[in-house]
C-alpha positions as CSV (number, residue, x, y, z in Angstrom):
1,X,84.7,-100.2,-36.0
2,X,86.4,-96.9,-36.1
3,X,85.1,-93.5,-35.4
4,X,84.4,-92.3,-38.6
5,X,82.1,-95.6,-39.5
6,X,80.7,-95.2,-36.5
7,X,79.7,-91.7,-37.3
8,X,78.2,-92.3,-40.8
9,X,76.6,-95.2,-39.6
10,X,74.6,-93.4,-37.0
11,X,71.9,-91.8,-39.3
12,X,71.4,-95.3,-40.6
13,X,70.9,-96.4,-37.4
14,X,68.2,-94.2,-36.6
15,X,69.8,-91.5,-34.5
16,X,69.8,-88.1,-35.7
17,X,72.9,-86.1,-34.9
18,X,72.8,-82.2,-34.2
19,X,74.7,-80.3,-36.3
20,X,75.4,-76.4,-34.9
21,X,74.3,-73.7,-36.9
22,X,75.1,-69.8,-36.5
23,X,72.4,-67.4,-36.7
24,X,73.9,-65.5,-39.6
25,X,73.8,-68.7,-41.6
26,X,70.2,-68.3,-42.1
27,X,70.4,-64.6,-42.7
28,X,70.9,-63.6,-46.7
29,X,73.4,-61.1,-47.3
30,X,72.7,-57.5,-47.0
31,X,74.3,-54.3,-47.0
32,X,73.3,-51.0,-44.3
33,X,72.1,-48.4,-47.2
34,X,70.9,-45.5,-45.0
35,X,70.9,-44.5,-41.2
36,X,67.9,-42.3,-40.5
37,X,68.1,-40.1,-36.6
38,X,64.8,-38.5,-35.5
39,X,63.7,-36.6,-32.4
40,X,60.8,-38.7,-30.6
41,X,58.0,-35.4,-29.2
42,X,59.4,-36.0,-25.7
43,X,62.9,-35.5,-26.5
44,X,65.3,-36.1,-23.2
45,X,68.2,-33.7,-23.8
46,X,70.4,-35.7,-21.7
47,X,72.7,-37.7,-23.7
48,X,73.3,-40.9,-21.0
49,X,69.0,-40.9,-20.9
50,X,68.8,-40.4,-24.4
51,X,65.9,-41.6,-26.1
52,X,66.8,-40.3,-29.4
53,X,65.5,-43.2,-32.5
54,X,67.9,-44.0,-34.7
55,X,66.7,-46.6,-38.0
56,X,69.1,-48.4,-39.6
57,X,68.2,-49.8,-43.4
58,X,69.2,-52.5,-45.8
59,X,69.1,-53.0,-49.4
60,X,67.0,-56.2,-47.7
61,X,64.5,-54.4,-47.1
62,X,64.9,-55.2,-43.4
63,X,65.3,-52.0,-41.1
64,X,66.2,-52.0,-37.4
65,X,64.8,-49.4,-34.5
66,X,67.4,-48.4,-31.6
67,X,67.4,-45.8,-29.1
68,X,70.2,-43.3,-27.6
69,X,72.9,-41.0,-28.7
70,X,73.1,-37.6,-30.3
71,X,73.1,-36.4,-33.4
72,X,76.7,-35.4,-34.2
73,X,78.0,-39.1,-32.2
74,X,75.2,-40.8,-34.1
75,X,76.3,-39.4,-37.8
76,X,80.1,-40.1,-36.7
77,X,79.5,-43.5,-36.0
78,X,76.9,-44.3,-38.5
79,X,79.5,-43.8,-41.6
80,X,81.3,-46.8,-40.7
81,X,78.2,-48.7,-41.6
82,X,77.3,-47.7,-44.5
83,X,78.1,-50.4,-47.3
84,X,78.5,-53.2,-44.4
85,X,76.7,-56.5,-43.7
86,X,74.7,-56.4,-40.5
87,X,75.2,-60.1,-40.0
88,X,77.9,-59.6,-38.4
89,X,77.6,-57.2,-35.3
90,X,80.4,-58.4,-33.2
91,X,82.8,-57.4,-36.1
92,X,80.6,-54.1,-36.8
93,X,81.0,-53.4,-33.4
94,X,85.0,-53.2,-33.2
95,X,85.1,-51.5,-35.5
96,X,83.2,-48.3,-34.9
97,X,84.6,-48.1,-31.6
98,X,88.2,-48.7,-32.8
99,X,88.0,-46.3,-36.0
100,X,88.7,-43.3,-34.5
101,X,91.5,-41.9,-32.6
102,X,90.7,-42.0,-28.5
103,X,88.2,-45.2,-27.2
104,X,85.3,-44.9,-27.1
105,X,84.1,-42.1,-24.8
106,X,80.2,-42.8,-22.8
107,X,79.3,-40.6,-25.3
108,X,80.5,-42.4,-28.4
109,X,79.3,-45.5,-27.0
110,X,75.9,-44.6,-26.0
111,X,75.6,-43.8,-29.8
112,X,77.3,-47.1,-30.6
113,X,74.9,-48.7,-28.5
114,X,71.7,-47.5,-30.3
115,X,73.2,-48.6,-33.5
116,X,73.7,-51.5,-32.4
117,X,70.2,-52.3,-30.4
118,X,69.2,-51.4,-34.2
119,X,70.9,-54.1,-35.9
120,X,70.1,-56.9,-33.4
121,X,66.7,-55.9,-34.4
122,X,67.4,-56.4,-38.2
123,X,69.2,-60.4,-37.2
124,X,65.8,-60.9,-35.0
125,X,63.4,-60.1,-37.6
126,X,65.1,-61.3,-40.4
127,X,65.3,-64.6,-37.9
128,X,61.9,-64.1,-37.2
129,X,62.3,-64.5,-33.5
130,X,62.9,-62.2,-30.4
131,X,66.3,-60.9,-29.6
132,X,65.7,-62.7,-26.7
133,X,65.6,-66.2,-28.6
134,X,68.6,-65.5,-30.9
135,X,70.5,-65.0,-27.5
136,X,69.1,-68.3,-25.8
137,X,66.0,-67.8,-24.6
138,X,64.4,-66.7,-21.5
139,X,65.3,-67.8,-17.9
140,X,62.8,-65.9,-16.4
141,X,59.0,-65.0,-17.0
142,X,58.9,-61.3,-16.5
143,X,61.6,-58.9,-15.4
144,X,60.6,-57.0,-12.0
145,X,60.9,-53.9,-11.2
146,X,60.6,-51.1,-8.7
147,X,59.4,-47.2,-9.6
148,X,60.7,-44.2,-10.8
149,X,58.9,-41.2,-11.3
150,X,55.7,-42.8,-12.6
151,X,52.2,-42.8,-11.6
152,X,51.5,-45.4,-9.3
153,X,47.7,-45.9,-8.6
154,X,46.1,-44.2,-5.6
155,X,49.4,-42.0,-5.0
156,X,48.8,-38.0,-4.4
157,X,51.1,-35.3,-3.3
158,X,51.7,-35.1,-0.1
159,X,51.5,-38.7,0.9
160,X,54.0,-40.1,3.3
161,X,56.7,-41.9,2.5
162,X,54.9,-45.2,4.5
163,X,51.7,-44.5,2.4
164,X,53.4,-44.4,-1.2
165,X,55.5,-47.3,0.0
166,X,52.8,-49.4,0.4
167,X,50.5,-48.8,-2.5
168,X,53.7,-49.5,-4.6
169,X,53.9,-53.0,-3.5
170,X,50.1,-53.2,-3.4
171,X,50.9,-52.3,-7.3
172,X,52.6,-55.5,-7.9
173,X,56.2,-53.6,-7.8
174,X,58.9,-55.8,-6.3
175,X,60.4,-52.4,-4.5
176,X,59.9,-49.3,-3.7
177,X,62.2,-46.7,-4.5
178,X,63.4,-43.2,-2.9
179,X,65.8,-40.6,-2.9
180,X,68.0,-39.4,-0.1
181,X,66.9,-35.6,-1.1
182,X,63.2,-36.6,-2.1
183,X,61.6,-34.6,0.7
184,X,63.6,-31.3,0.7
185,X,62.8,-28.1,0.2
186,X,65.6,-25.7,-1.8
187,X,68.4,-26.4,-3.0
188,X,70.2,-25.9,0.4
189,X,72.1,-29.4,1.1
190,X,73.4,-30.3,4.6
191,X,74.3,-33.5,5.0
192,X,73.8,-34.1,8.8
193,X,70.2,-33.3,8.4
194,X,70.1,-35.6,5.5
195,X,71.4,-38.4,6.6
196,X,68.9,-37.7,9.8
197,X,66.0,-37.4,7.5
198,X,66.7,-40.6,5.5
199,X,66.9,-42.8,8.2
200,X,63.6,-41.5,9.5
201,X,62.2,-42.0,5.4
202,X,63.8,-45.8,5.5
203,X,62.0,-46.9,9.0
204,X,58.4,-45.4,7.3
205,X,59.7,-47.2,4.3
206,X,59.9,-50.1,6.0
207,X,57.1,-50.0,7.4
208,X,55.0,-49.2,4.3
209,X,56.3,-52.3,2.1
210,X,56.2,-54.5,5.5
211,X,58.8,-57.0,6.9
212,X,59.3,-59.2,4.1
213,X,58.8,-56.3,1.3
214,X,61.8,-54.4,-0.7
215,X,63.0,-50.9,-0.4
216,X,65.9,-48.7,-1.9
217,X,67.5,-45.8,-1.0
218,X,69.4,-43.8,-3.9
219,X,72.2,-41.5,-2.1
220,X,72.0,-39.8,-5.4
221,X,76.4,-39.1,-4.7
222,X,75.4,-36.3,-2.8
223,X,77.5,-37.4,0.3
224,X,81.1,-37.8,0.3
225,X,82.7,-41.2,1.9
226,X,82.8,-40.3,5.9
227,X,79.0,-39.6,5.5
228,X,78.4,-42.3,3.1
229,X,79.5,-44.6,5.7
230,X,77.4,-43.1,8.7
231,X,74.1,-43.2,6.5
232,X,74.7,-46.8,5.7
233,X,75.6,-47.7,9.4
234,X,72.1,-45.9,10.3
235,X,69.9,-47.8,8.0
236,X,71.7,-51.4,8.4
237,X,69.3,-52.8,10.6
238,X,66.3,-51.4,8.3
239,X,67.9,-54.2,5.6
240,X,67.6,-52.1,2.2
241,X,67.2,-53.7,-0.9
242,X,70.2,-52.0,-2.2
243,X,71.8,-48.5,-1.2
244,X,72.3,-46.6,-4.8
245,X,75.1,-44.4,-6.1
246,X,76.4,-44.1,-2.6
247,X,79.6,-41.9,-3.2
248,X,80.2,-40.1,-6.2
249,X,81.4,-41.5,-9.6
250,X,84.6,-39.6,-9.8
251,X,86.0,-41.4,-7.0
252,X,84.0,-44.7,-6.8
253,X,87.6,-46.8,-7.7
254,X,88.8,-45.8,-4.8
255,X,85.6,-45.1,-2.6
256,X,83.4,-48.0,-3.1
257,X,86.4,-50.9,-2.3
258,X,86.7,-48.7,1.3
259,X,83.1,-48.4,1.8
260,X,82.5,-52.2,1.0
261,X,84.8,-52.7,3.6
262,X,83.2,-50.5,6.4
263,X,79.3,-51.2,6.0
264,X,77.0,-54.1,5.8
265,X,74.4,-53.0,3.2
266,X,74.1,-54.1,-0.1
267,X,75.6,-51.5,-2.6
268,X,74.3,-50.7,-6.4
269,X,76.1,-48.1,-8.6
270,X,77.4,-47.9,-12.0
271,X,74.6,-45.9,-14.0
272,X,76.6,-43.1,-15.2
273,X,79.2,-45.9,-15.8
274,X,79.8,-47.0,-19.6
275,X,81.9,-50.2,-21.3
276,X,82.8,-53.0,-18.6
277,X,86.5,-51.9,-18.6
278,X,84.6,-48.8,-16.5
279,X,84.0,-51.3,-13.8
280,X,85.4,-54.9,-14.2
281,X,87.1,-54.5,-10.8
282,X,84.6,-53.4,-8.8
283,X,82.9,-56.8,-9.7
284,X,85.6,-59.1,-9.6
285,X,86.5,-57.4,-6.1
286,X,82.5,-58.0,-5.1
287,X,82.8,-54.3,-4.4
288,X,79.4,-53.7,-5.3
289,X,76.2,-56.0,-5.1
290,X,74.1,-54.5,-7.9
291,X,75.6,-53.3,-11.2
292,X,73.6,-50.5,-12.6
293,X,74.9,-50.3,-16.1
294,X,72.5,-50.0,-18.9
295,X,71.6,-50.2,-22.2
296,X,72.5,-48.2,-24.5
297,X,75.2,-46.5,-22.7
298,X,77.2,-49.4,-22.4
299,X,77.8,-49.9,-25.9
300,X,74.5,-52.1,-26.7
301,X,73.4,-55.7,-26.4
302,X,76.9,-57.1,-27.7
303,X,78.9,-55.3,-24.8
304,X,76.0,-55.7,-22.5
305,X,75.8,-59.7,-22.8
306,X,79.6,-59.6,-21.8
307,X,79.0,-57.3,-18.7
308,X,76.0,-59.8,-17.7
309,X,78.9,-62.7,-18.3
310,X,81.1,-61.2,-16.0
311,X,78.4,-60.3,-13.7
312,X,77.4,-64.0,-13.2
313,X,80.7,-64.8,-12.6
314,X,81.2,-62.8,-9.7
315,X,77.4,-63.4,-8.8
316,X,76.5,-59.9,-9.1
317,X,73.2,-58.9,-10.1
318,X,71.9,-56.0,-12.6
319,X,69.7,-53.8,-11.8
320,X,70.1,-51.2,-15.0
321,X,69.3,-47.6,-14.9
322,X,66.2,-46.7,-17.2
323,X,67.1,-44.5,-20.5
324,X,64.4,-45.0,-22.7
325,X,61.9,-47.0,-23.8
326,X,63.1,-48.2,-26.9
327,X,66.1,-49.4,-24.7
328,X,63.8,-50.6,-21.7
329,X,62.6,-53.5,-24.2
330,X,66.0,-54.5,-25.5
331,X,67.3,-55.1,-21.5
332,X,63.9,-56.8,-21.5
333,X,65.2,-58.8,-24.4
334,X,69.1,-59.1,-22.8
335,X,68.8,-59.2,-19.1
336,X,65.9,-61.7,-19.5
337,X,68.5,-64.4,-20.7
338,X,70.7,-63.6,-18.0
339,X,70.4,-66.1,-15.2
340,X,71.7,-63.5,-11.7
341,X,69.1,-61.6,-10.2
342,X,67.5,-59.0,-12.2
343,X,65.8,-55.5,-11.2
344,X,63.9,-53.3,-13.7
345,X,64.0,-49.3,-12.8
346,X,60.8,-48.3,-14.6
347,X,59.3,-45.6,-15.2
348,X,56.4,-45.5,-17.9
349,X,53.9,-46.1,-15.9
350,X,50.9,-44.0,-16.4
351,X,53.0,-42.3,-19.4
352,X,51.8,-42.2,-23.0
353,X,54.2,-43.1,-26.0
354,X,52.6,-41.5,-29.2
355,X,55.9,-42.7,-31.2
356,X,55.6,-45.9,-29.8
357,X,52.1,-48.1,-30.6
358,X,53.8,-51.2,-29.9
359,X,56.9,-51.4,-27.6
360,X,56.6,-52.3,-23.9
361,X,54.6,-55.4,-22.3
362,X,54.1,-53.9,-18.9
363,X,51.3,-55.1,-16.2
364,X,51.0,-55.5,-12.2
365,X,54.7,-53.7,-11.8
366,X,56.4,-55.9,-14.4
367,X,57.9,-56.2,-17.3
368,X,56.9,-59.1,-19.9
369,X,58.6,-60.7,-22.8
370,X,57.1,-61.5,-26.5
371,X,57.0,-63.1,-29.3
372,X,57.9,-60.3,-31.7
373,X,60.5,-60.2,-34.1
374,X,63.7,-58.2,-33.3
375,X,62.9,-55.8,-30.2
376,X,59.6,-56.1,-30.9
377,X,58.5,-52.5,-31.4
378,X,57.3,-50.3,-34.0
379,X,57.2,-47.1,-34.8
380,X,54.5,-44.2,-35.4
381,X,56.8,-42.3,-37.6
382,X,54.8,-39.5,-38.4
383,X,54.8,-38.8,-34.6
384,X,59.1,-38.2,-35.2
385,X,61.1,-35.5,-36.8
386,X,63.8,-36.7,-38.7
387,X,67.2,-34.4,-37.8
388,X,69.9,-36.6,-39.6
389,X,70.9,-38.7,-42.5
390,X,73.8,-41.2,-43.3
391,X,73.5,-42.8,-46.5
392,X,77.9,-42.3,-47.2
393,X,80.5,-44.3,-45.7
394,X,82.1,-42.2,-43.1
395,X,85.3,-41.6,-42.5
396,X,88.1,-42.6,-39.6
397,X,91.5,-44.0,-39.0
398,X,92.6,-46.8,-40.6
399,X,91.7,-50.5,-39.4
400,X,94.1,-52.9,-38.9
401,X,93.6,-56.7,-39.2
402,X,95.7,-59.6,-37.9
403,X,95.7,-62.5,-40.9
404,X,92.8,-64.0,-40.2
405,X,91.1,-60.9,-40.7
406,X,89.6,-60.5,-37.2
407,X,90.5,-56.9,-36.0
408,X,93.3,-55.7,-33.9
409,X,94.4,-52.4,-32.4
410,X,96.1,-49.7,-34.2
C-alpha cells in the first residue's frame, strides 16, 4: 500500500486524523470602524505607566479594550487601522510600526501595544476563549507576585522594614519588595550612606520574610557602577531575590555585562526598556537573571510572546514592571503561558477601580486566570471621558511588500 491509500484509508479504519486549524479560520471577516481613547478618573500622566483605555470597534460588532499610550501616539497609530481586518495582528502589527519614518520609539510602541492588547481581545472574544487559551493555555495556576505600593493588611506607617516584611508574606505574597531610598528623608542622595543603609534594610528584610522567604531590593539607578558593585557585594550573603535596576538605563549595555561579571546576586532590569531589540543581548549574554519588560510598552502581546521565546531560551525569567490594570490582566493572560519563572509586581491591592467592575482575579497575593473571553474585563464607561476619536484611515509612508505580500522594510 502506498502512502496516500494508506491515508484515505485511515478514517475507514477508525482512526481520526487531526487536521490543524488557525484561529482566524473560525473568525468571520471584519473591518476596525472606529478607535475610541478615554481618560480612566485616575489618570497616570506618565506615558511608560500609562493606563490610558483605548477601544477598538468593528463593523462585527465585536470591540476590544487595551490599555497605554497617549493621545497624539494613540491617534497616529490608530489610522492605520482603520478599514483593516483584525484577524490578522501579526500583519497589523508591522505595519503600524513600519509606517512611519523612524522605528518605533517606547513611546510609539507603548501606544502600539495598547492597540494591540485591544485586538487580541476582539480574536478571544470572537473565539470565545481567553487570550490565554488562543496562545496555548496555561502552564501555571496563578501568577505570583510581590508588592508595590499597595495596602497590605496590618501595615502602618512607621513599621520597620522586618515588620512590613513579614506581614507581606504572612499576606500570601511570594516577596517582599523595597527600595534602596525607601527610608530617606529629602531629597539629599549620598551614596555611601545609602548603600550603608540598605544593607542594614536587607538583613531586617531578611529577617522579616525568614530563611526560606523572598526579598528584593530595587537600586532604583540611583548608583553608578563602582557603587553598584559594592552594594551588591554587601548584600550577597543576605541571598536577594533579585537586585532591580541596579545601574542606570543609559548605560546598562555596557554596565550590566561588567557588573554580571563582578557580583554574585541575581540581577532584574529592563522596565523602562521597550521592543526586544532593546535587550536581546543582555539575555543571550545571561547578563541579567530577570527581564522586567512589560506589557504595553513593549509593543503588546505579539512582541511580548517573542520576548518570553527568547527568554526561555536563555532561561531567563520575567518579572514585568506593573503599568496598569488593564495591562496587568493581559501579562496575566501572556506570561501565564510562558513556561520560565514568572513574578507579578502588583500593586492594586486595597485600590478601588470604578472604570473597571470586572478586570483582575486577585486573592492571597496572587494573580488568577479565567475563563472570560478576550482579556476578560469590562468597562464602566460612564466612569471615562472620552478625549479622542479615529474613525479615518491615517496617514504614513508607503508600505512595501515582497511578492508574497508579507511586509518588508522600506
Amino acid at each position: 500500500m502506498n502512502r496516500r491509500s494508506f491515508l484515505n484509508a485511515l478514517p475507514a479504519a477508525g482512526v481520526a486524523l487531526a487536521r490543524p486549524r488557525q484561529a482566524s479560520a473560525a473568525m468571520p471577516k471584519m473591518k476596525i470602524t472606529r478607535v475610541r481613547v478615554y481618560e480612566p478618573p485616575d489618570l497616570n500622566p506618565l506615558f511608560n505607566q500609562s493606563n490610558m483605555v483605548v477601544t477598538v470597534e468593528t463593523d462585527g460588532g465585536v470591540t476590544g479594550i487595551g490599555e497605554g499610550g497617549s493621545r497624539d501616539t494613540l491617534t497616529q497609530c490608530a489610522g492605520r487601522l482603520i478599514g483593516q481586518d483584525p484577524r490578522f495582528i501579526e500583519h497589523l502589527w508591522q505595519d503600524v510600526a513600519r509606517s512611519f519614518f523612524y522605528p518605533p520609539g517606547r513611546e510609539k510602541l507603548d501606544a502600539l501595544g495598547a492597540l494591540d492588547l485591544a485586538l487580541w481581545d476582539i480574536k478571544g472574544k470572537v473565539l470565545g476563549l481567553p487570550v490565554h487559551a488562543v496562545l496555548g493555555g496555561m502552564v501555571r495556576n496563578y501568577c505570583e507576585c510581590y508588592n508595590t505600593a499597595g495596602k497590605i493588611p496590618g501595615v502602618r506607617p512607621g513599621m520597620s522594614v522586618r515588620e512590613r516584611a513579614q506581614l507581606t508574606i504572612e499576606a500570601g505574597y511570594r516577596a517582599f519588595r523595597m527600595g534602596a531610598a525607601d527610608s530617606m528623608h529629602g531629597d539629599m542622595f549620598n551614596p555611601r550612606e545609602r548603600i550603608n543603609q540598605l544593607y542594614a534594610d536587607c538583613v531586617q528584610a531578611r529577617e522579616g520574610v525568614g530563611k526560606n522567604g523572598d526579598f528584593c531590593i530595587d537600586f532604583h539607578q540611583r548608583f553608578d557602577l563602582d557603587d553598584a558593585i559594592r552594594g551588591c557585594g554587601l548584600i550577597k550573603d543576605l541571598a536577594p531575590f533579585f537586585v532591580e535596576d541596579p545601574v542606570r538605563t543609559e548605560a546598562f549595555q555596557e554596565d550590566l555585562p561588567i557588573l554580571r561579571q563582578k557580583v554574585d546576586v541575581p540581577l532584574a532590569a529592563g522596565e523602562e526598556w521597550g521592543y526586544r531589540w532593546d535587550f536581546n543581548k543582555l539575555v543571550e549574554a545571561h547578563d541579567i537573571d530577570f527581564l522586567r519588560a512589560t506589557l504595553p510598552n513593549v509593543g503588546g502581546i505579539t512582541e511580548m510572546v517573542k520576548v518570553a521565546a527568547i527568554c526561555e531560551t536563555h532561561f531567563v525569567g520575567i518579572v514585568p514592571h506593573f503599568t496598569g490594570p488593564i495591562a496587568t490582566a493581559a501579562l496575566v493572560n501572556t506570561l501565564g503561558t510562558f513556561s520560565g519563572p514568572v513574578l507579578m509586581e502588583y500593586n492594586f491591592q486595597g485600590r478601588t477601580l470604578p472604570h473597571l467592575p470586572v478586570c483582575l482575579d486577585f486573592r492571597n497575593g496572587k494573580l488568577y486566570p479565567n475563563d472570560r473571553p478576550g482579556l476578560g474585563v469590562e468597562l464602566d464607561m460612564k466612569q471615562l471621558k472620552q478625549i479622542a476619536e479615529v474613525s479615518e484611515p491615517g496617514t504614513g509612508r508607503h508600505i512595501y511588500r515582497r511578492p508574497d505580500g508579507s511586509i518588508t522594510n522600506w
